[in-house]
N, C-alpha and C positions, 0 to 999 in steps of 0.2 A: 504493500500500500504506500510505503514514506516514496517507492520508488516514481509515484506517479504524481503524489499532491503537488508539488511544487509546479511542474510545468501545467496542471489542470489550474490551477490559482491565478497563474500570470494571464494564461490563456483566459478565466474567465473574467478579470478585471476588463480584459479589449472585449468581450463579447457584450458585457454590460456598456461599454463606452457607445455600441453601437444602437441600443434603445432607445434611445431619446432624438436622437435623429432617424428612427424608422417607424416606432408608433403609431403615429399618428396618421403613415402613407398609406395602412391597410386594415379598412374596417375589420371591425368584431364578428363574431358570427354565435348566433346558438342555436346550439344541438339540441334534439338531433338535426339531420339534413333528411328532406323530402326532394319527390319530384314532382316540378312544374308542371302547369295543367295541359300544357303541350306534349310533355315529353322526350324535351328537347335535354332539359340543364338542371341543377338544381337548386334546392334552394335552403337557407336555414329555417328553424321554426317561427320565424316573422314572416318570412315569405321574401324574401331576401334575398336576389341569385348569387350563389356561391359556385366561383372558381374556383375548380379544386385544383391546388398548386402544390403537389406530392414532390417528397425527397424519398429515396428507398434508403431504408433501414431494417433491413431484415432482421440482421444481430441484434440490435438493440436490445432483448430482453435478454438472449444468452447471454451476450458478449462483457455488456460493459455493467459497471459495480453502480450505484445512486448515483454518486458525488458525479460519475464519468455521465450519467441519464442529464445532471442538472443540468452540465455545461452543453452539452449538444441540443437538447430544446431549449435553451437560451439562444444559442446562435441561429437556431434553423427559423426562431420563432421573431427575431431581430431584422431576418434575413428578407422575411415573407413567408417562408413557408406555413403552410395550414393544414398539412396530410402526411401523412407517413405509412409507407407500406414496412409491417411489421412481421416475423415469425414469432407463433406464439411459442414454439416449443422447435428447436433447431436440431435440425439431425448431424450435421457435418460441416458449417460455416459458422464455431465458434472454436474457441480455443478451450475446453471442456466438455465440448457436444456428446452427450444431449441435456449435461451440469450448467448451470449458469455460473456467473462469475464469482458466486460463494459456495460453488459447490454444490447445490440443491440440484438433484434427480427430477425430474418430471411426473415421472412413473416409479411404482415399487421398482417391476422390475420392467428389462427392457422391450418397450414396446409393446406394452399390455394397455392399454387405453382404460380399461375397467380399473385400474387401478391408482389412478392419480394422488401423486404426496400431494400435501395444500400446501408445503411451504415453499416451492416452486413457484406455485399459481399466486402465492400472497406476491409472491417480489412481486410476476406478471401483472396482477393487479396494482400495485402501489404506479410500477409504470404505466399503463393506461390510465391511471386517473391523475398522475401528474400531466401527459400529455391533453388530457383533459382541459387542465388546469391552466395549461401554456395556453390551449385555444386548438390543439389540433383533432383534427380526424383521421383514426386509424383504421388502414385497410389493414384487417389482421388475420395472416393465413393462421387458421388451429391447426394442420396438421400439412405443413408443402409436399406434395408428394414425389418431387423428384426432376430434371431434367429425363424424359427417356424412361419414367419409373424406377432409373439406379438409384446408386448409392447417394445421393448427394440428398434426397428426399424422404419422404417415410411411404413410399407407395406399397415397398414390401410387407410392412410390419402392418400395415392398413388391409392388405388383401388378408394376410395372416388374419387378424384381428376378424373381420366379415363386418356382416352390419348390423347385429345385435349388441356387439361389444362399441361401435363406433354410435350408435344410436345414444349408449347411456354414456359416453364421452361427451355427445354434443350435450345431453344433459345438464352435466357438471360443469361446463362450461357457460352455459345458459345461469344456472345457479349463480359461477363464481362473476361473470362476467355481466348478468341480464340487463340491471339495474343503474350500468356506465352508457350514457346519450354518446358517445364520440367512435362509436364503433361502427364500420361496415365490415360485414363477412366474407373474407375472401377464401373462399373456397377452388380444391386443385392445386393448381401449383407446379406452373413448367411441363405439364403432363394432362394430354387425352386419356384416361383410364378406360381400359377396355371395356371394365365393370362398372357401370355408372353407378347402380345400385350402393357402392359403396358411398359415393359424397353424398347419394340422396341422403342415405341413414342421417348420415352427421349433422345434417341439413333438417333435417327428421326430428331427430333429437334436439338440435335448437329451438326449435318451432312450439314444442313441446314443454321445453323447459323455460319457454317464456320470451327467449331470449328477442329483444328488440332490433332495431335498427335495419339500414337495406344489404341486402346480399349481392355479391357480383362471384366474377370466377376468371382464375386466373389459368390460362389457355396454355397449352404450346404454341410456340411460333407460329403465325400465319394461321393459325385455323381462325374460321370464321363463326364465333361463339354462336350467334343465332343458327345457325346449319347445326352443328355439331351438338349445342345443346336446345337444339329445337322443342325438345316434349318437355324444357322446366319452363315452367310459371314461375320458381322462388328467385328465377337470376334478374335483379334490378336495373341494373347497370351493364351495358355492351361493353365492352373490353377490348382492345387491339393491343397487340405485342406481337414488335417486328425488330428485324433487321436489315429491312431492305426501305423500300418508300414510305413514311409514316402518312405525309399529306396523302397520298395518293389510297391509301387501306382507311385512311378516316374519309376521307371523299367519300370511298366506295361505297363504305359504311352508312354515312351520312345520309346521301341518295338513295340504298334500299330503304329508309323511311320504317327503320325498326319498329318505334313508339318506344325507344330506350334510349336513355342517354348514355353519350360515347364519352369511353372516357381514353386516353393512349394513356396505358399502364406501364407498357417496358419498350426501351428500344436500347440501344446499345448506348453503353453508361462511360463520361466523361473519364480516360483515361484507360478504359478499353480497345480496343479492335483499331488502334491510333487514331482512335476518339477525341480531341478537342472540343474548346469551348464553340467554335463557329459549329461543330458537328450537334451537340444539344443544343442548340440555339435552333436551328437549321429543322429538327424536329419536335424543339416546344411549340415552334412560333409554327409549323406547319399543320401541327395536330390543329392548333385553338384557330388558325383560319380556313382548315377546313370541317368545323362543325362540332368540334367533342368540345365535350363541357368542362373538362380540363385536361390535366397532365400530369405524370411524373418525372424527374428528374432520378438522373444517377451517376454515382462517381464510383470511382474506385479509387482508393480503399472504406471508402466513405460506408460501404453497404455493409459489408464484413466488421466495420470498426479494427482494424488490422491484422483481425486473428485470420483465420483459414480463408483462402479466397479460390479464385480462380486464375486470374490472370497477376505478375509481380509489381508492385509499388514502388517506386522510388523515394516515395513519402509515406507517414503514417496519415491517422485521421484526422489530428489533431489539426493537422499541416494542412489540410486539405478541407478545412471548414470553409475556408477563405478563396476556393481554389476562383479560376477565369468562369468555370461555366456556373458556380454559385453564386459568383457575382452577376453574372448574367441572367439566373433566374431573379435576382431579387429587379433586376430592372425588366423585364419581362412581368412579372407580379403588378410594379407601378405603373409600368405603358396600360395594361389591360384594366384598370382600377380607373384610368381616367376616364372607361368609354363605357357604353353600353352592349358592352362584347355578346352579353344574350341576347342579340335583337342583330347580331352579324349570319349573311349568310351565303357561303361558300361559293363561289366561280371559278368557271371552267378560264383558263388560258383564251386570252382572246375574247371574255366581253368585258367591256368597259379597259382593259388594259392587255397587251400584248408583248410579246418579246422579242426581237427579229434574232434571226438564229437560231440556234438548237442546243446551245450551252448554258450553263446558270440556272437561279430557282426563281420564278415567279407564283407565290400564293397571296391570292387574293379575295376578300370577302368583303361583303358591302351589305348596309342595312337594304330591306325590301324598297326604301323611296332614294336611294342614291346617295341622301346626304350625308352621310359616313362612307367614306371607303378607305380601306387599311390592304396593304399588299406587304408581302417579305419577299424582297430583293436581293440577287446572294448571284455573285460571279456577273452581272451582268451590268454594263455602260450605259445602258438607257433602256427605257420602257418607253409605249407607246400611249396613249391617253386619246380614247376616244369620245369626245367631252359631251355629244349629241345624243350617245348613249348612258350617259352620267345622269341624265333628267333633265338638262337645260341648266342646272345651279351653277354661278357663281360659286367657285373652291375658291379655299383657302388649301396651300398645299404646303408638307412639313415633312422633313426629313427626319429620324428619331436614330440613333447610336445605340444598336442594342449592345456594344459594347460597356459603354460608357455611363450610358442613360442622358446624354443627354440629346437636346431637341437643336435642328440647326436650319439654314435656309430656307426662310418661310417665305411665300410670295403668293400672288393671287394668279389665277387663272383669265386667260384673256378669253369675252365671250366671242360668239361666232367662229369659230374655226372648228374645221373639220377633224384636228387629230392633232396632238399637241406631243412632244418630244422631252421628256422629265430625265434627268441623270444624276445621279449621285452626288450627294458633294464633293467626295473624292472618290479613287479608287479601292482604297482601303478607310476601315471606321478606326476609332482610337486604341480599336484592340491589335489591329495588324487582319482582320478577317476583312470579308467582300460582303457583306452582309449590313442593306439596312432596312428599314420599317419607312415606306411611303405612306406617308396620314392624308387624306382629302376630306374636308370638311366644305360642307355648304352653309354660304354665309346667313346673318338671318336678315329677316324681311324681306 
């Protein structure tokens, strides 16, 4: 323990430094969260559209001790964030797995679900409801079951177990868990189960045991959760996790007119897959302008908290509270908080804006009457602007630095013309990336 207070001490004195200058950029919210009468986004219990702006933090219950829980939703909660994807109980991406950080078992014994210690589930508890307390909502897998159903999940000990024993697990969870507002269910985990039967159970048993809040489910790569989990009713939330086009699978998404809101849950995480911050940027900002109702972010080692990972660090987590692409979510948080982003909606390439060429990113979305339009900009010298398909309005037009955060060359639109020529301020933003946020607003009167 003496090995870690000191640099958690220093660390948390900058994290507290950054409260008072973020405060007050990112309304409140209370829980629980519903969804809107559309079915579009959702909302807090005022009725109040909430952005969901997820960090993954799997470990976080195994991994890290109180004191290590305080400082990380101090900073995540400074930062902007308001979501955290959680493992309630870790099978292989902690440094004790399946023990938390004092040692506490899960289970009697291994992988027996019918037999859960409480003093496990109390630390579990104390952590959700401090997360609570910070403001966030936890998507909380009870039980990951695996990339592939291997070893990295609990899919084995879950098929073991069947759905008697997973029924009076989701029980106990419902029990220990029911009566916390800051929870959604996130059910699966990295893995299509061949056996559906088995999440129902668990699913089953929440239901049973009271347990509140909305459910979603967390897919393997690329499956298309409405196909695949087509005969549940309990799944609340649509879900994409990808590695390849995020805008383009939320598009997709978007367009088949589910009646669920999207949410991009996983994409390749800051410091992965030679992951940069323009790379989570590139697919925050791609999800929320093509139609889901929010997003996660992810870092590495940030997920893990340093212990067992996947891919190697060159930094711990500590190091990496502050990194370029959580700098970039916190200004992404503030760009979306100025606008009516629930009332944005999604365009194909080529209406209202276009890109000559066939290189760079163009997403773009605009309210139903024109007077907002917001596009992300990425590798490309100019866009097109076809202002007759804008609605007729006098813009106002604004450049935004998603590096930076900040806002730059504002100027008005000239009426009459057929097609107007917009370029960057430069060719790089203050990060070193190609990447910016075109804002168009229509003036009043």
């Amino acid at each position: 323990m003496m090995r870690r207070a000191l640099p958690i001490l220093l660390l948390a004195s900058a994290v507290l430094a950054l409260t008072p200058r973020t405060a007050d950029l990112f309304p409140a919210a209370r829980f629980p969260l519903q969804i809107d009468g559309s079915g579009r986004y959702l909302e807090d219990a005022e009725g109040k559209p909430f952005l969901l702006h997820g960090d993954t933090a799997w470990s976080l219950i195994a991994e890290l001790t109180r004191e290590e829980t305080e400082l990380y939703l101090q900073d995540r909660k400074a930062r902007g964030f308001n979501a955290l994807i959680v493992s309630l109980i870790e099978r292989k991406f902690a440094s004790n797995a399946p023990a938390n950080a004092y040692g506490e078992q899960p289970f009697a014994a291994h992988g027996r679900f019918s037999q859960p210690r409480d003093a496990y589930f109390d630390h579990a508890e104390w952590v959700l409801r401090r997360a609570e307390e910070f403001g966030f909502i936890v998507l909380l897998a009870p039980a990951y079951l695996g990339f592939g159903g291997g070893e990295e999940g609990w899919y084995r000990e879950v098929e073991a177990a069947g759905p008697t024993e997973l029924e009076a697990y989701g029980r106990y969870l419902a029990r220990r868990f029911g009566r916390l507002k800051n929870i959604i269910w996130m059910l699966g985990g990295d893995y299509d189960p061949p056996d559906k039967n088995l999440v129902r159970a668990l699913v089953s048993g929440l239901a049973a045991g009271g347990a509140g809040g909305l459910r979603t489910i967390h897919a393997a790569p690329d499956t298309i959760v409405a196909a695949f989990w087509a005969e549940e009713p309990w799944i609340d939330i649509e879900t994409v996790y990808t590695y390849s086009d995020v805008h383009a699978q939320v598009f997709e998404r978007y367009a088949a007119k589910g009646g669920r809101p999207i949410l991009m849950l996983e994409t390749t995480y800051e410091g992965e897959r030679e992951a940069d911050a323009r790379a989570v940027r590139a697919a925050a900002y791609g999800a929320m302008l093509a139609g889901a109702a929010g997003h996660v972010y992810g870092n590495n080692p940030m997920w893990h908290f340093s212990g067992p990972g996947i891919y190697p660090s060159e930094i711990g987590w500590k190091e990496a509270l502050g990194s370029p692409g959580a700098e970039s979510m916190t200004h992404l948080r503030r760009f979306f908080e100025m606008f009516p982003w629930w009332q944005l909606e999604p365009l194909p390439v080529g209406t209202l804006l276009e890109a000559p060429g066939t290189t760079g990113k163009l997403y773009v979305a605009s309210t139903a009457d024109h007077r907002l339009i917001i596009a992300y900009v990425s590798g490309l010298a100019q866009v097109i602007l076809h202002p007759p398909e804008a609605g007729g309005h006098r813009l106002n037009i604004r450049w935004f630095d998603p590096a930076l955060g900040q806002w730059t060359q504002k100027r008005n639109l000239e009426n009459g013309r057929p097609m107007v020529i917009l370029q960057p301020p430069s060719p790089q933003n203050g990060g070193g990336g190609e990447d910016w946020l075109l804002v168009m607003e229509a003036e009043e009167g």
